[in-house]
Each structure stands twice: as C-alpha cells, then as structure tokens.
N, CA, C and O atoms as a GROMACS GRO file, in nm:
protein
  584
    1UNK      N    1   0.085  -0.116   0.000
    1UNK     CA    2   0.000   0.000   0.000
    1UNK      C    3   0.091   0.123   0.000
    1UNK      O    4   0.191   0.133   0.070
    2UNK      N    5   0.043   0.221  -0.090
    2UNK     CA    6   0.164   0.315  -0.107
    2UNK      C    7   0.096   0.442  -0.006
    2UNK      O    8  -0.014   0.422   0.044
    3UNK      N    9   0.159   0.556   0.016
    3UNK     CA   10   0.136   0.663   0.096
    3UNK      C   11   0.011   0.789   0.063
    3UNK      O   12  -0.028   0.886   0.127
    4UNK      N   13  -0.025   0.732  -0.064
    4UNK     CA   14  -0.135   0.827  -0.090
    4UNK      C   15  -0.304   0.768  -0.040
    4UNK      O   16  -0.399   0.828   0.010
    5UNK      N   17  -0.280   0.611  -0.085
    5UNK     CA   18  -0.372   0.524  -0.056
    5UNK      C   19  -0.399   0.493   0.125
    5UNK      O   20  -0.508   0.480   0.181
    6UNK      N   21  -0.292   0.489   0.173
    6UNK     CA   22  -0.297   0.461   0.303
    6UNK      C   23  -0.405   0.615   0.397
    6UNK      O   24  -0.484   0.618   0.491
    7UNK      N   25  -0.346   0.718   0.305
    7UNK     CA   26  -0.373   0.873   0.328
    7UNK      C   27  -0.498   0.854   0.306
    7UNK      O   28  -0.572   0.868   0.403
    8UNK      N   29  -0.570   0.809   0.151
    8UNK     CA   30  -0.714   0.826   0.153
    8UNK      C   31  -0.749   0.755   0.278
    8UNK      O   32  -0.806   0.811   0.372
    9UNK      N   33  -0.715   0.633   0.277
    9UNK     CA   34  -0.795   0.507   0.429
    9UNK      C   35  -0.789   0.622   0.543
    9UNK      O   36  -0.884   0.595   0.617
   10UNK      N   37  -0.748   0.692   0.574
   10UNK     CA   38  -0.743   0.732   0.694
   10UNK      C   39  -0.818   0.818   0.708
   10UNK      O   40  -0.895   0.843   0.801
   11UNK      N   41  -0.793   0.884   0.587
   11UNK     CA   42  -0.878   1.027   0.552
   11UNK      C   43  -1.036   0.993   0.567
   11UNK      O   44  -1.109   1.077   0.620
   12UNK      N   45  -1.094   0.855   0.514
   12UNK     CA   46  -1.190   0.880   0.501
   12UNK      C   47  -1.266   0.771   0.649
   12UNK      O   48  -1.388   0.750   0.644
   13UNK      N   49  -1.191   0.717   0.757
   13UNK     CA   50  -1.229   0.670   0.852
   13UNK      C   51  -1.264   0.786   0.980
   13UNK      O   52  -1.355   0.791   1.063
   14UNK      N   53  -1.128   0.886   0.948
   14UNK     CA   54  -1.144   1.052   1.056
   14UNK      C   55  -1.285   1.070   0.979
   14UNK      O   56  -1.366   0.995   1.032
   15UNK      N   57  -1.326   1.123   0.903
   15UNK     CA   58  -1.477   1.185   0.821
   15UNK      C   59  -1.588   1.065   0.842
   15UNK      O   60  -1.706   1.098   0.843
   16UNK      N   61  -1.559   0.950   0.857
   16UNK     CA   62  -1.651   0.860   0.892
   16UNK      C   63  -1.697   0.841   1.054
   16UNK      O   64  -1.806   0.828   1.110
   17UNK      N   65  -1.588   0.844   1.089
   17UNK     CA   66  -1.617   0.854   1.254
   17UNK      C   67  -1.684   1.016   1.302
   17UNK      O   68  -1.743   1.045   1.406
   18UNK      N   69  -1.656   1.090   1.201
   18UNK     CA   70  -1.683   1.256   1.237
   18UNK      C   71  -1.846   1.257   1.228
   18UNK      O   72  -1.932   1.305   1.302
   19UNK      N   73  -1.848   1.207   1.143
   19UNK     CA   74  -1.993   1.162   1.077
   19UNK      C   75  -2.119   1.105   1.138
   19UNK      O   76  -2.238   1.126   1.114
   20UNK      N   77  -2.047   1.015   1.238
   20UNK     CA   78  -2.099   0.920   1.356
   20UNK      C   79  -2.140   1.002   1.444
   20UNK      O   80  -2.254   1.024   1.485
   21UNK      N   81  -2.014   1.059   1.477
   21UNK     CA   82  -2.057   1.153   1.635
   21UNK      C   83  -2.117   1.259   1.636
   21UNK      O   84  -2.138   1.310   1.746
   22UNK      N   85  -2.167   1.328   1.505
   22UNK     CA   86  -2.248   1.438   1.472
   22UNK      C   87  -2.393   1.359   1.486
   22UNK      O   88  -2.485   1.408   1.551
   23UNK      N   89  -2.402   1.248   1.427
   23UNK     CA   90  -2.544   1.196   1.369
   23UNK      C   91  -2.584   1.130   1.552
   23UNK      O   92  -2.699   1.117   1.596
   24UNK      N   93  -2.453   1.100   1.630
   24UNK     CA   94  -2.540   1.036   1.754
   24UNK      C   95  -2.553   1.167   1.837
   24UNK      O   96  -2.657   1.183   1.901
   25UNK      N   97  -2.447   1.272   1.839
   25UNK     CA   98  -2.482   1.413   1.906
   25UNK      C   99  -2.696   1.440   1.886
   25UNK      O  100  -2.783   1.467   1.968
   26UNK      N  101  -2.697   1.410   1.712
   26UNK     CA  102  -2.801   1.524   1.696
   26UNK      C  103  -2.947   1.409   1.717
   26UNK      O  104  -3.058   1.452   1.685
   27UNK      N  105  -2.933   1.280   1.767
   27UNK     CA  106  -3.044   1.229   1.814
   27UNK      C  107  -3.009   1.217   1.972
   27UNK      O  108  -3.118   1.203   2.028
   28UNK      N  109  -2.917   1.215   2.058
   28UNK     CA  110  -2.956   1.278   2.165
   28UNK      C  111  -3.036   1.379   2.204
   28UNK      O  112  -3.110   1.382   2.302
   29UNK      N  113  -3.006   1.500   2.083
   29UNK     CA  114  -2.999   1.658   2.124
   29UNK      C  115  -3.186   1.682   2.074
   29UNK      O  116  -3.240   1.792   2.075
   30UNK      N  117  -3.257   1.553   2.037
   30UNK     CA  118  -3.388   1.580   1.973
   30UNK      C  119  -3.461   1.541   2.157
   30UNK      O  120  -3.449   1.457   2.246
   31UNK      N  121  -3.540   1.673   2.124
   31UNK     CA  122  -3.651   1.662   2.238
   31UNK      C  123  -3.758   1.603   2.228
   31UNK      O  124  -3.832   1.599   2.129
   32UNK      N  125  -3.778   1.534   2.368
   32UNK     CA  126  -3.878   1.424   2.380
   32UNK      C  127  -4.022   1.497   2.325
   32UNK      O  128  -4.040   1.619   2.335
   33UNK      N  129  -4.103   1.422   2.277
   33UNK     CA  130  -4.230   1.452   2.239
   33UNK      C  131  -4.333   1.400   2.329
   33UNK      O  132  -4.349   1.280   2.354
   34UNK      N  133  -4.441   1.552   2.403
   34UNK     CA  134  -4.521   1.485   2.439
   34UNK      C  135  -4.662   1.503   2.427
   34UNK      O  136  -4.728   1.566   2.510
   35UNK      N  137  -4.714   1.444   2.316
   35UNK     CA  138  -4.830   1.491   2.273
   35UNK      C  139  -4.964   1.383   2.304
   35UNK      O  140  -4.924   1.289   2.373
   36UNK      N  141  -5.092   1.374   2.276
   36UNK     CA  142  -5.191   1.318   2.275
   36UNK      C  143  -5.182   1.208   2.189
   36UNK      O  144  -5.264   1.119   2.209
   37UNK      N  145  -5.099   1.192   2.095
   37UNK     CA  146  -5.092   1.046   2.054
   37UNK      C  147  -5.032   0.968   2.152
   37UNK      O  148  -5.002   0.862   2.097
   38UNK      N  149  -5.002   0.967   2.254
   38UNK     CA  150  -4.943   0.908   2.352
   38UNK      C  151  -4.829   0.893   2.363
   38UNK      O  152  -4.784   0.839   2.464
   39UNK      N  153  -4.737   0.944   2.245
   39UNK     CA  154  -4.585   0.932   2.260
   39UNK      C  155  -4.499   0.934   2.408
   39UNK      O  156  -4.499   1.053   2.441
   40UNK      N  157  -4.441   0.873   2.488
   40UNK     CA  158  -4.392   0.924   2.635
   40UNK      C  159  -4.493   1.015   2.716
   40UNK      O  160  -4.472   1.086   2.815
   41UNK      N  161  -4.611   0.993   2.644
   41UNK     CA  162  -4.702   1.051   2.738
   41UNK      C  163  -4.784   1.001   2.899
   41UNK      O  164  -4.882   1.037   2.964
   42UNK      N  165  -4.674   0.896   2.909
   42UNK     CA  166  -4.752   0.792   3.030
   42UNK      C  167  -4.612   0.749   3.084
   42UNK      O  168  -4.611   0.653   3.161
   43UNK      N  169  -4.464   0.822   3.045
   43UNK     CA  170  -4.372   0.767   3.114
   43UNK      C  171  -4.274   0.871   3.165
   43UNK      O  172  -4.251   0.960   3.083
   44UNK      N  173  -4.208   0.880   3.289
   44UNK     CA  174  -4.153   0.953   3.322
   44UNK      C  175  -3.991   0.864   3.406
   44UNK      O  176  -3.958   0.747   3.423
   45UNK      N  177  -3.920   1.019   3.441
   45UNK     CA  178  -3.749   0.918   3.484
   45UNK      C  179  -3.796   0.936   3.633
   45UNK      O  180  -3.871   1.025   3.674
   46UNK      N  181  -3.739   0.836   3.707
   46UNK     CA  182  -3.746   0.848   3.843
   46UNK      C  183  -3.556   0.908   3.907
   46UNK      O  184  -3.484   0.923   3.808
   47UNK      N  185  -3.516   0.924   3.980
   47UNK     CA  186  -3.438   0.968   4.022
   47UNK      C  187  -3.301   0.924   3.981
   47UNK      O  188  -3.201   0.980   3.936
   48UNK      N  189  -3.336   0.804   4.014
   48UNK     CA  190  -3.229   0.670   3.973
   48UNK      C  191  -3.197   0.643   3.831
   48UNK      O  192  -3.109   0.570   3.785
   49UNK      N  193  -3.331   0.754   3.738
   49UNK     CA  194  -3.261   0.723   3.536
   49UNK      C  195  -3.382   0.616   3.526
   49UNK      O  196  -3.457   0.632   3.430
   50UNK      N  197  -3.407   0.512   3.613
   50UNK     CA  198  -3.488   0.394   3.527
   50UNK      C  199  -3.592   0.467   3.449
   50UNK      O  200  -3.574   0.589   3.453
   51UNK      N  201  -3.695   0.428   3.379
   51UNK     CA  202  -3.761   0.462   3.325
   51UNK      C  203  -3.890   0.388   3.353
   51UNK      O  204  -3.887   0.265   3.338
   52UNK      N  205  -4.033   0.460   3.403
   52UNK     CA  206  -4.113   0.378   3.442
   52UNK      C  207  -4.214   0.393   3.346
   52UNK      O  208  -4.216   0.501   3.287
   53UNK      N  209  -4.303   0.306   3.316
   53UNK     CA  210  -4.403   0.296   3.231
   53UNK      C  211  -4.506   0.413   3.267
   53UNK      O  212  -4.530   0.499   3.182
   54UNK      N  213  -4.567   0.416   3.394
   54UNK     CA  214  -4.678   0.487   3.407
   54UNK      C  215  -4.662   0.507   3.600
   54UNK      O  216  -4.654   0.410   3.676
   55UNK      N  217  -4.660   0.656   3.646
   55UNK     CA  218  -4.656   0.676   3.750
   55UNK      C  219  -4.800   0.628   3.828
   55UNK      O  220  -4.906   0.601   3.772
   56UNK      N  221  -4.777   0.626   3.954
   56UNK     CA  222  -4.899   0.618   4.039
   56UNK      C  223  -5.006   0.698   3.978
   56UNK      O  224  -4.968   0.802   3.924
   57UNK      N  225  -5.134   0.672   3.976
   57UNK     CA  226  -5.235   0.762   3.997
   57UNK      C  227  -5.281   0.847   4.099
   57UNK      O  228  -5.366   0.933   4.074
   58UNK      N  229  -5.224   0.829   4.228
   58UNK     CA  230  -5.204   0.950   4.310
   58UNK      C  231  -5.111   1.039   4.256
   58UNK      O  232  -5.151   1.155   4.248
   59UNK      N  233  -4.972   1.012   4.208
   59UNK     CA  234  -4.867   1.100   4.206
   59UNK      C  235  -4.901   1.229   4.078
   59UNK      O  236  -4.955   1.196   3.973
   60UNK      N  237  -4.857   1.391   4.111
   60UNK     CA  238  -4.892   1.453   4.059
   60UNK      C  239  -4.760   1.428   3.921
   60UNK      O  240  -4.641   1.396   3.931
   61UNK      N  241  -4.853   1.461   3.788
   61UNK     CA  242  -4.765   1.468   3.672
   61UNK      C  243  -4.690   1.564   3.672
   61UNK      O  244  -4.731   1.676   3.703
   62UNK      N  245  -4.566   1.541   3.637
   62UNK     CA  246  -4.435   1.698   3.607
   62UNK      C  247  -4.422   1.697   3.410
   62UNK      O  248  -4.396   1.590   3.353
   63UNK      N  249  -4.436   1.782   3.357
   63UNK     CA  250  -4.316   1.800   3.222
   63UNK      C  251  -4.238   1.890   3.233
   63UNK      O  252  -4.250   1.977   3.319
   64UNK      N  253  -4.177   1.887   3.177
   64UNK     CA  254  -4.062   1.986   3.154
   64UNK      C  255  -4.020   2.025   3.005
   64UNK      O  256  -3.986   1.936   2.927
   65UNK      N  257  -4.022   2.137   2.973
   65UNK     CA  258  -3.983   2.230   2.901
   65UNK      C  259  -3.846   2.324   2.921
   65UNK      O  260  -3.835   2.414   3.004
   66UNK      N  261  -3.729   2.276   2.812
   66UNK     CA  262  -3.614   2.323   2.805
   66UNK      C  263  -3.590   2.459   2.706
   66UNK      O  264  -3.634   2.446   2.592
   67UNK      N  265  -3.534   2.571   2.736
   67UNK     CA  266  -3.511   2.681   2.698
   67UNK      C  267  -3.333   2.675   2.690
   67UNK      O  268  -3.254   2.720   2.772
   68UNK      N  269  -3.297   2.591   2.536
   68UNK     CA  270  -3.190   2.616   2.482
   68UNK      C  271  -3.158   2.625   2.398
   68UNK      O  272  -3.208   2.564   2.304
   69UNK      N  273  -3.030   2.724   2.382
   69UNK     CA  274  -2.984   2.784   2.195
   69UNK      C  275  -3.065   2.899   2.154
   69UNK      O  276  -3.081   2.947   2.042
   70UNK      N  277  -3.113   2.936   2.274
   70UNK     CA  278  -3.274   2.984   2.215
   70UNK      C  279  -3.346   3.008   2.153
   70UNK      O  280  -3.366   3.109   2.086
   71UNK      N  281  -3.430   2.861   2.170
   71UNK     CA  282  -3.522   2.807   2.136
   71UNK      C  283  -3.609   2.743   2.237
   71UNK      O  284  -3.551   2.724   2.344
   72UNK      N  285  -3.730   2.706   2.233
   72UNK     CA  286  -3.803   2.604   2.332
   72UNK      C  287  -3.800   2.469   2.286
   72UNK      O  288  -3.866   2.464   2.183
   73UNK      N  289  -3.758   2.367   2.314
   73UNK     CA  290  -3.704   2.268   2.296
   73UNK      C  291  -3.815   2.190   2.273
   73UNK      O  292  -3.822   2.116   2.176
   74UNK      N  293  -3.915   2.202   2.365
   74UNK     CA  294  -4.034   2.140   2.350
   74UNK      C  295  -4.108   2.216   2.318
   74UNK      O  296  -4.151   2.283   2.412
   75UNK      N  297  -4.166   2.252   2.177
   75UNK     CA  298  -4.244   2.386   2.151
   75UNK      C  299  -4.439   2.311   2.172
   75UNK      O  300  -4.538   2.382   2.186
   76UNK      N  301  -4.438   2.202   2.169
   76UNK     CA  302  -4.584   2.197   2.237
   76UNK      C  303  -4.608   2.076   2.302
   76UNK      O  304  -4.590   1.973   2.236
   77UNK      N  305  -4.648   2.066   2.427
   77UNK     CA  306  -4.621   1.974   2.494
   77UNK      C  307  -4.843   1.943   2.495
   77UNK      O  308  -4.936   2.014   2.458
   78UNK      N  309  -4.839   1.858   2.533
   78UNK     CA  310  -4.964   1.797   2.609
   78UNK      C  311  -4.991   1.717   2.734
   78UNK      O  312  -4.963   1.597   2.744
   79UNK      N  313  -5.062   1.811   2.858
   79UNK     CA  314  -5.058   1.716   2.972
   79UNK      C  315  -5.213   1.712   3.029
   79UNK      O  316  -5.304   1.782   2.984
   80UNK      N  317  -5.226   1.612   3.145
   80UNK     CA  318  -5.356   1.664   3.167
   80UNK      C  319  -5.359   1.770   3.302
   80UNK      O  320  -5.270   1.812   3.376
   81UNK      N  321  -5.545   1.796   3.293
   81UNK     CA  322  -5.518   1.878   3.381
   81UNK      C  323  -5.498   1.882   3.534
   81UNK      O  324  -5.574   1.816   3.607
   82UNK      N  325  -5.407   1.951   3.580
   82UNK     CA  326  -5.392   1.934   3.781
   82UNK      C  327  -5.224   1.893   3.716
   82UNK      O  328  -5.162   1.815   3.788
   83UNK      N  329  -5.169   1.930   3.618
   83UNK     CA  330  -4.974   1.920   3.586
   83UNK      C  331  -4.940   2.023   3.601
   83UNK      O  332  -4.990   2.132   3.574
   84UNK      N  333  -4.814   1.981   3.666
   84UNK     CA  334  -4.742   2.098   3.714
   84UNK      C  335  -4.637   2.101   3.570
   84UNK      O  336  -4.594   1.997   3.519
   85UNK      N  337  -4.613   2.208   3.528
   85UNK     CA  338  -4.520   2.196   3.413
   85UNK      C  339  -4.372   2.278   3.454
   85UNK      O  340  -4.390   2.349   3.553
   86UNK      N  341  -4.273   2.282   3.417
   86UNK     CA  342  -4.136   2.287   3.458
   86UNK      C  343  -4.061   2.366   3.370
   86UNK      O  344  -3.990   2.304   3.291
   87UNK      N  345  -4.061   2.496   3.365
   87UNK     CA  346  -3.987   2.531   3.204
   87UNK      C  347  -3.798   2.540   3.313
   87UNK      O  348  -3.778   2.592   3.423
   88UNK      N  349  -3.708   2.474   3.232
   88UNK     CA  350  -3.586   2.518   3.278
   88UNK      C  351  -3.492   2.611   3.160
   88UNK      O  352  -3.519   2.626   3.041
   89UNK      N  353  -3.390   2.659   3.230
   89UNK     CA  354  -3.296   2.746   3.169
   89UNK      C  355  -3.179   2.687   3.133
   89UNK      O  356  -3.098   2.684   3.226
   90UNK      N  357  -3.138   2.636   3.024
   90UNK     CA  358  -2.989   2.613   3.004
   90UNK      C  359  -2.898   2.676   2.916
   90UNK      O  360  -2.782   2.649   2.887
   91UNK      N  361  -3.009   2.802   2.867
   91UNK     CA  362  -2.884   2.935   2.818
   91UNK      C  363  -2.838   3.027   2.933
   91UNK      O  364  -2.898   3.044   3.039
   92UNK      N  365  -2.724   3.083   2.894
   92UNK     CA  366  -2.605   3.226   2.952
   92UNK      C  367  -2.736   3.315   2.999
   92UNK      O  368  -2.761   3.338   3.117
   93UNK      N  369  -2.809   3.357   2.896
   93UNK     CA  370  -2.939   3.475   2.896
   93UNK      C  371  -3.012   3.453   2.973
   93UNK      O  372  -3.025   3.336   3.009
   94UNK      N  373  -3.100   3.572   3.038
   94UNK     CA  374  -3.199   3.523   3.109
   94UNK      C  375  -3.293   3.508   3.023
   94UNK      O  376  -3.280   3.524   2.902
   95UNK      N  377  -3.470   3.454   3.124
   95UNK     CA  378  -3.537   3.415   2.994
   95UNK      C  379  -3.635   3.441   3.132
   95UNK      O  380  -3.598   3.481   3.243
   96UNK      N  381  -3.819   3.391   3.069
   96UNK     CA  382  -3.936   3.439   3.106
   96UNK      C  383  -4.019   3.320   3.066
   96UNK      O  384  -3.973   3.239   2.984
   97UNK      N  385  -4.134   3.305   3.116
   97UNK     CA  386  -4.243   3.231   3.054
   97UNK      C  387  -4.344   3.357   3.084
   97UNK      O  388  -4.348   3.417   3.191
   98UNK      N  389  -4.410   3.381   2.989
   98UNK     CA  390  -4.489   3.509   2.953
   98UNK      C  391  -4.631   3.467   2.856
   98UNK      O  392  -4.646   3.484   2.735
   99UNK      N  393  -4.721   3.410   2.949
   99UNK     CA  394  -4.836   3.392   2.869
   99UNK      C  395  -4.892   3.511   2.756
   99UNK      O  396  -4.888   3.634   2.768
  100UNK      N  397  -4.948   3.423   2.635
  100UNK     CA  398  -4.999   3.520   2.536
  100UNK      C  399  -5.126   3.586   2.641
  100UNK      O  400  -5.126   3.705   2.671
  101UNK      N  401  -5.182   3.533   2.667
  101UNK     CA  402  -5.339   3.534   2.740
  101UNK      C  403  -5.304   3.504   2.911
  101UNK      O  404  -5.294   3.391   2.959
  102UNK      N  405  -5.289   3.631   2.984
  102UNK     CA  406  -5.268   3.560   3.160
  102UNK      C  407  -5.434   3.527   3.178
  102UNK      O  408  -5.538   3.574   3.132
  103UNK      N  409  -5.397   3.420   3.270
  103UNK     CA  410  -5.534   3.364   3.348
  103UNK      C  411  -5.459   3.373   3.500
  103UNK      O  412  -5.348   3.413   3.535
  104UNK      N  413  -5.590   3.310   3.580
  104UNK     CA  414  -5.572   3.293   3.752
  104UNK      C  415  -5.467   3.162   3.764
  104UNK      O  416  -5.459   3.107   3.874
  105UNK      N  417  -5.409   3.126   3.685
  105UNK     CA  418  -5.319   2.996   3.698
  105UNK      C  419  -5.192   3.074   3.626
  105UNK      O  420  -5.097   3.099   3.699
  106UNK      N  421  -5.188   3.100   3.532
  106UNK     CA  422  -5.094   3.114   3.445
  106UNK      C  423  -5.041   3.250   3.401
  106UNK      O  424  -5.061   3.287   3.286
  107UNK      N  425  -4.987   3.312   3.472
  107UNK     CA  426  -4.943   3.442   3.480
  107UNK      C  427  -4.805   3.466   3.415
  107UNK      O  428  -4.784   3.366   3.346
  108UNK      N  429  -4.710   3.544   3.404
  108UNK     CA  430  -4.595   3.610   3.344
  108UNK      C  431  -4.514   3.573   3.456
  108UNK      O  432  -4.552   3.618   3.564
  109UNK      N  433  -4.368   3.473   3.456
  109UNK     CA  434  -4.272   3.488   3.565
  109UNK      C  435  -4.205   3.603   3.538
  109UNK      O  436  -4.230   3.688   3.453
  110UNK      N  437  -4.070   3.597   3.660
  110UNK     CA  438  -3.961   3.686   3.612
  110UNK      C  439  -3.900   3.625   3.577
  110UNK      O  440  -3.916   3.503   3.580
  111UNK      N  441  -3.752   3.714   3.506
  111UNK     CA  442  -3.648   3.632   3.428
  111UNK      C  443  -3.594   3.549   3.563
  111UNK      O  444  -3.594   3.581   3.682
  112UNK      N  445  -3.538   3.396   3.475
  112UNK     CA  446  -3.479   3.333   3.546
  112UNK      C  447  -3.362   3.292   3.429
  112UNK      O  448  -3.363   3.299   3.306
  113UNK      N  449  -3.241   3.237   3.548
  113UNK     CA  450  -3.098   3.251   3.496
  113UNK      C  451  -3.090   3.075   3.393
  113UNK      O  452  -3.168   2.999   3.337
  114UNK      N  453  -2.949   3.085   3.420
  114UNK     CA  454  -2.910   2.947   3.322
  114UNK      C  455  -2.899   2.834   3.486
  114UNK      O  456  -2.803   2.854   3.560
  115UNK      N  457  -2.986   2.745   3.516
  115UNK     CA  458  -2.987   2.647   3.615
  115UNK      C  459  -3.085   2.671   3.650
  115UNK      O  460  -3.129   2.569   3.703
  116UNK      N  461  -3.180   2.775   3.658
  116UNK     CA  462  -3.324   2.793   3.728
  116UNK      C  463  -3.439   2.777   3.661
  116UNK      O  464  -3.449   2.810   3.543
  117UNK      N  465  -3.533   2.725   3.727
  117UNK     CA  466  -3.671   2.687   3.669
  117UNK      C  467  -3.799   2.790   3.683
  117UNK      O  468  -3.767   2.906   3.708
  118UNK      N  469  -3.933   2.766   3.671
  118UNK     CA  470  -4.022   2.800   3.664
  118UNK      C  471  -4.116   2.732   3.627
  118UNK      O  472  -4.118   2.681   3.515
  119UNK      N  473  -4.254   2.711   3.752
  119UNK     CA  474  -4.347   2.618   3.744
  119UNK      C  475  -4.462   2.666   3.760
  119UNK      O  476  -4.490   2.745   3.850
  120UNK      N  477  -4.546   2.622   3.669
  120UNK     CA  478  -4.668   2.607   3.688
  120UNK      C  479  -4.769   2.508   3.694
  120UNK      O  480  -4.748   2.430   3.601
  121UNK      N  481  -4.883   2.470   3.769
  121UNK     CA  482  -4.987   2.400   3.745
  121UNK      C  483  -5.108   2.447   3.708
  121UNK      O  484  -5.180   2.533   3.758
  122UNK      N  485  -5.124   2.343   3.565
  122UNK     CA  486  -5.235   2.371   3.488
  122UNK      C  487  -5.420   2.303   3.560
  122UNK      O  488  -5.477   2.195   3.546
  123UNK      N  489  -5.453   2.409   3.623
  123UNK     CA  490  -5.570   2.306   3.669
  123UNK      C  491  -5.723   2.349   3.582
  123UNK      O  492  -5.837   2.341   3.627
  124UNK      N  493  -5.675   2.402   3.429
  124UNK     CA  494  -5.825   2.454   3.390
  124UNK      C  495  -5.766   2.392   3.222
  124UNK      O  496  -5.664   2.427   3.163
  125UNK      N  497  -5.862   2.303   3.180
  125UNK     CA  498  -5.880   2.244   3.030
  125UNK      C  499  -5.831   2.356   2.915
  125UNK      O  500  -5.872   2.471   2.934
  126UNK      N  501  -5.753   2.335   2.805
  126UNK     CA  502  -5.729   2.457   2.742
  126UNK      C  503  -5.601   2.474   2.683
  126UNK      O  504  -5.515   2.392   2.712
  127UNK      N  505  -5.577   2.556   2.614
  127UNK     CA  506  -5.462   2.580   2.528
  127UNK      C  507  -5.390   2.725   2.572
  127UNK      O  508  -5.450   2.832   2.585
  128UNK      N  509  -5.298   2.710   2.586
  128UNK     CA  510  -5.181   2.801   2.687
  128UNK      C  511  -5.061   2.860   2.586
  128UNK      O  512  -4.947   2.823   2.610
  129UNK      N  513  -5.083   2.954   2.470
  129UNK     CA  514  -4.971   2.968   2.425
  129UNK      C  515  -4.892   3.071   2.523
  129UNK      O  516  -4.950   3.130   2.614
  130UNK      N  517  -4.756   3.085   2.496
  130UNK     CA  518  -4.652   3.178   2.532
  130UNK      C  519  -4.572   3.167   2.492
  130UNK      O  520  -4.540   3.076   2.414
  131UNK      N  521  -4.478   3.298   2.546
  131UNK     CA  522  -4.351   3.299   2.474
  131UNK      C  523  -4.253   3.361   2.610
  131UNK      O  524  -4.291   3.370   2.727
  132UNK      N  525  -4.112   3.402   2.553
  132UNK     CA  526  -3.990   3.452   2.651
  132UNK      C  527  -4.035   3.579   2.593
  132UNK      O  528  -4.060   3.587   2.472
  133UNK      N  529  -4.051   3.703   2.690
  133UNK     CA  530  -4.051   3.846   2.660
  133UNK      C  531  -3.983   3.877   2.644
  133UNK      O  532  -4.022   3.977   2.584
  134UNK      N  533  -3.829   3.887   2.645
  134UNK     CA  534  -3.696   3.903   2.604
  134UNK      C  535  -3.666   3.853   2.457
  134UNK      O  536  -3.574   3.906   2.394
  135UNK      N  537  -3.724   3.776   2.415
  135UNK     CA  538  -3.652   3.693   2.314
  135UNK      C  539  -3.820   3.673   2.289
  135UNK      O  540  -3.873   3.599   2.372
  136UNK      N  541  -3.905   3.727   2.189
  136UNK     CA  542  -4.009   3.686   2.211
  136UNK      C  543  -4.048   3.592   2.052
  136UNK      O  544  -4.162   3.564   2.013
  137UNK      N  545  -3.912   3.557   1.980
  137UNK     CA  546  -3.950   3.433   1.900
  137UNK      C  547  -3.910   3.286   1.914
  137UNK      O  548  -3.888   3.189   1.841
  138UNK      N  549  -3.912   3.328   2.093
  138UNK     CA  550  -3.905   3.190   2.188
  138UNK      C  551  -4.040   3.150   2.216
  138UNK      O  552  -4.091   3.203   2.315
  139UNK      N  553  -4.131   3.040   2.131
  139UNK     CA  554  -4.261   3.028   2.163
  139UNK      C  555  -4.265   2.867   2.179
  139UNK      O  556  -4.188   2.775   2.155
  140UNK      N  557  -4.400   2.883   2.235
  140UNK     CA  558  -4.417   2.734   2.335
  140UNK      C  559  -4.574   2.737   2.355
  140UNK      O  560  -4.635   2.843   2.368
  141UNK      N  561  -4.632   2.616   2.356
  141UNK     CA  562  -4.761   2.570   2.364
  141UNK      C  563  -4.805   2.434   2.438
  141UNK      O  564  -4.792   2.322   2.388
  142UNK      N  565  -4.874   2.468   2.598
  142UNK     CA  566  -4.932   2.386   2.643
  142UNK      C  567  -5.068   2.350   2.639
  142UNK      O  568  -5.140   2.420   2.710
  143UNK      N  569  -5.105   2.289   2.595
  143UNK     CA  570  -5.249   2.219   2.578
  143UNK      C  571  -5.236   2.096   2.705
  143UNK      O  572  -5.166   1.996   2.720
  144UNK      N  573  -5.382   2.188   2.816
  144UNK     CA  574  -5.456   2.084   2.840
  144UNK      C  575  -5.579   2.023   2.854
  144UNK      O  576  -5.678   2.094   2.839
  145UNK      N  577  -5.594   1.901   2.880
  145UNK     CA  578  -5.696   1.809   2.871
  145UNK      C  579  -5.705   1.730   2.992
  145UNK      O  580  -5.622   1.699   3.076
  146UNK      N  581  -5.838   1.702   2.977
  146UNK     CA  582  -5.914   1.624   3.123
  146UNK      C  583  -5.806   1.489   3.141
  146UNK      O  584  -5.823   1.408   3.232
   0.00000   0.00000   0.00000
C-alpha cells in the first residue's frame, strides 16, 4: 500500500467517525415529544434514570420544558389537567415564561438565569400559548386536557 492510498484510508475513517458523532450528538440533542398520541405521554425518569411505564395515579404529573440555543425545545407539549409543568434554563441569557393570554393559573414569571426553573400547574382544560418576553421568537404551547 503506497502513501497516498494509506492517506485516503485514513482520511476517510477521521470523516466517517466525524460523521458518527455528529449523527449520535443530533439524536440525543432531539426533544422528547409529548403529545396526545401518547408518545412518552404515560412515562416519566425516576431519580435513579430507570424509566417507568406509568406513575402512580395519586402522584402529581411533572413536564418539563427546556429553553436552549434559544429556542423552546419542547415547543408543544400535552398534559392533563392538575400538571405541574417545569420550564428550565440552560442558556447564559436570562429568559421568562410570559403567557400570550394571563389567566388565575398562568401568569408572566420573572427572568430566570441558566440552572433555574419555573413552574406552573395547569388546573383549567385549554390551550396556553406563550412565549420569553426578552426573546419573544421563543414560543411554546401547552395544551390541556381532562
């Protein structure tokens, strides 16, 4: 094998492996879906990572909504109603959850940083758009249902 050939082999195993770790980066980096077709809509992580099928029916439901790159990671989620929903921060910037429409549940936070959250529980049937008032082509949509 002469030195040009050996050069392509190598050349094209670095670009093949480069290739790999982009394509497994960018299905990590896809946010969970949780909509009314039931997608992960009945499963949540417990502390420990396992993954459980379906929490207690006493236990109250959590989602969570990620604010990174900015963007909303989960731009429409579906839960039912009496969920507490979770928006977190994992940009530098601060950021807001800022209903289009405030109600007696769902009001405007303040900015919160990169590690801090903001929660609400949805206890009235209905569709919840908002956005970040700072960044306000940061939009997000909770729909809920009985």
């Amino acid at each position: 094998m002469n030195k040009t050939t050996a050069g392509i082999i190598v050349a094209l195993v670095v670009i093949g492996s480069a290739v790999a770790v982009v394509a497994l980066n960018k299905e990590n980096d896809k946010p969970a879906k949780n909509s009314s077709s039931g997608m992960n809509a009945n499963k949540h992580n417990d502390d420990d990572g396992r993954r459980d099928e379906e929490p207690s029916r006493s236990a109250q439901e959590t989602n969570m909504i990620t604010y990174k790159g900015f963007e909303v990671a989960q731009k429409s989620i579906t839960v039912k109603k009496g969920t507490t929903v979770t928006w977190t921060n994992e940009d530098d910037a601060m950021h807001d959850v800022t209903p289009d429409t405030e109600t007696a549940d769902f009001k405007a936070s303040e900015l919160f940083g990169k590690g801090e959250s903001h929660k609400v529980t949805f206890n009235t049937v209905g569709s919840y758009p908002y956005h970040c008032s700072p960044h306000p082509y940061m939009k997000g949509m909770v729909e809920v249902i009985e």
